[in-house]
N, C-alpha and C positions, 0 to 999 in steps of 0.2 A: 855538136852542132849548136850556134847559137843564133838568135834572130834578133836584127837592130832596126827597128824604121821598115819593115817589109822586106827587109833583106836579106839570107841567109848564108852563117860564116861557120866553115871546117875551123875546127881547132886542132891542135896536137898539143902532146906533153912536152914537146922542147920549145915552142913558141909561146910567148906572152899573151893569155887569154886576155880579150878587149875587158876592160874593167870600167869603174866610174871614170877614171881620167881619157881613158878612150871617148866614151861617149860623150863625155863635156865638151871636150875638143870637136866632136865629129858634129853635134849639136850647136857648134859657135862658130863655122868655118865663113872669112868672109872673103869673097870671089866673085872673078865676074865670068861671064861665058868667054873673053878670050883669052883668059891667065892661063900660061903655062905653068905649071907646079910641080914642085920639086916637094917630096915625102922623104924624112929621113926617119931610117928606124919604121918600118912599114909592117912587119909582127905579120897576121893573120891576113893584113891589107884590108880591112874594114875604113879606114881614114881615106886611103886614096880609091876605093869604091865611092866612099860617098862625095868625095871630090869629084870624080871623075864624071857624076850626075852632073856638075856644073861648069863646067870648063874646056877647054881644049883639049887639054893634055897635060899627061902626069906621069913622074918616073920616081917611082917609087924604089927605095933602097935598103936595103939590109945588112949586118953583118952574118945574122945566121942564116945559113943554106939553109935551113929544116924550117924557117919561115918563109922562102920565098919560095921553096915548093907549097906549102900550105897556101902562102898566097896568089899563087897560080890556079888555081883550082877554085881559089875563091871569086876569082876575077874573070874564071872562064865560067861559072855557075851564076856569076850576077851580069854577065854582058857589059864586062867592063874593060870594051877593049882597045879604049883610050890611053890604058895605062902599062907604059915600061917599067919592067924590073930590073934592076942592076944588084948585084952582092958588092958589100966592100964597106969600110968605116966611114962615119960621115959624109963627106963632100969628095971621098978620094973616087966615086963612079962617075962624078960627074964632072972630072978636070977640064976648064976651060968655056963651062956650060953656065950661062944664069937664067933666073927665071925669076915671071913675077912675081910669086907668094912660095916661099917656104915653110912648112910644116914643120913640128918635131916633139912628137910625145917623148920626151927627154927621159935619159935611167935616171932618176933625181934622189937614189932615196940611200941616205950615208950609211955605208955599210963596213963594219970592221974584218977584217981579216980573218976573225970566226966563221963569219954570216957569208962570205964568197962561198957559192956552188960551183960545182967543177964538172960546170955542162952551158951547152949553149944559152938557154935560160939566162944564165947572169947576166947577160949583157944589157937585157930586156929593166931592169930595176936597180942595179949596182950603179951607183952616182961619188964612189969612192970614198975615204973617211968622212970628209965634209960633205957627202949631197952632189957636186960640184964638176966635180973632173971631167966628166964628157960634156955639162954645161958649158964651160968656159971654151974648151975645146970647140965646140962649136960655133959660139961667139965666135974666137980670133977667126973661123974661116967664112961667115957668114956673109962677111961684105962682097967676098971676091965672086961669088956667084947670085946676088940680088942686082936686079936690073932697077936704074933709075925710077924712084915713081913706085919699086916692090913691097911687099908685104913681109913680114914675118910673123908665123901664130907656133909660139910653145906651151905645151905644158909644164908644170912645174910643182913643188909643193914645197909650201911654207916650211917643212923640214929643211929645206938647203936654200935661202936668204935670197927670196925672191927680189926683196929691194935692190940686191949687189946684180942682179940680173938686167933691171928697169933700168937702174944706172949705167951700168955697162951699154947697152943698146942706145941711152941719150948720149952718149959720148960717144958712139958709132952713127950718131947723125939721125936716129930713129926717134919720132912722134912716139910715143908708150902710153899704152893702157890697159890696164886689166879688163878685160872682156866679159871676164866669166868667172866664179870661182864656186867652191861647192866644198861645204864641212865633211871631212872621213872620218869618225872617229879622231886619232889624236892630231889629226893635220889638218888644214886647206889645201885643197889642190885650185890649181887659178890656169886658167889660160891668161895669156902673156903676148899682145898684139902690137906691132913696132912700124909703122907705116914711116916710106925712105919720101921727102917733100919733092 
């Protein structure tokens, strides 16, 4: 059991326990009361709880089943019943769906072929040799589900080339700023905020 802001969140050993980069993100989220929101990568569901205090509506998504159960339970313990769950990779829950502010505690962190776990888990931190792989992946699908005028907030860490990130999103037409960032030992972790004019 862990406790965020008054809030309290079920863990499990196959889902990504909320960490400093959770709470950074969950401590910097910017929203208005009619955004609809889109959560990718949703873990324990701590980010689209605390979303879900501010907004319309949020659909929260995962790859691991053993997290959306978990975050079931957390979201029926905090009266958080604004927010839909979908299983599936990135944006494939949501075909055809945009919204105004996307979320995405990103796997960002480069991992060799040694270092891969051969359990749900991985998914939660493995960002491929470079950091990268599910970053960019998300990039190329980002635009097709942001609504004119939308937001986007990621986490990220200086380990996998945050500037190739900023750049990317200014050449998809996105305002960029870093919002937040916070020293880990041998990284910065940053939120990454991309407002569409």
């Amino acid at each position: 059991m862990l406790e965020f802001n008054g809030l309290h969140f079920n863990t499990h050993p196959k889902v990504y326990e909320p960490a400093e980069d959770s709470f950074l993100l969950a401590e910097n989220l910017e929203m208005s009361r009619r955004d609809e929101v889109l959560e990718i990568g949703t873990g324990t569901g701590i980010i689209a709880v605390c979303a879900s205090r501010k907004v319309a509506r949020v659909v929260a998504t995962d790859i691991n089943p053993w997290a959306l159960r978990c975050a079931t339970k957390n979201l029926i313990a905090n009266r958080a019943f604004n927010v839909e769950l979908r299983e599936g990779n990135l944006f494939e829950p949501v075909q055809g769906e945009k919204f105004d502010l996307i979320l995405f505690n990103t796997p960002y962190l480069p991992t060799g072929e040694d270092e891969v776990l051969n359990d749900e888990l991985n998914t939660a931190w493995d960002g491929g040799t470079d950091g990268r792989e599910v970053i960019d992946r998300f990039l190329d699908g980002l635009c097709g589900h942001i609504r004119r005028g939308g937001r986007v907030q990621l986490v990220q860490s200086s380990l996998s080339d945050v500037e190739r990130t900023t750049l990317r999103l200014e050449e998809l037409g996105f305002q960029v700023s870093i919002t937040a960032r916070e020293k880990i030992f041998f990284e910065e972790i940053v939120v990454i905020t991309g407002k569409l004019p």
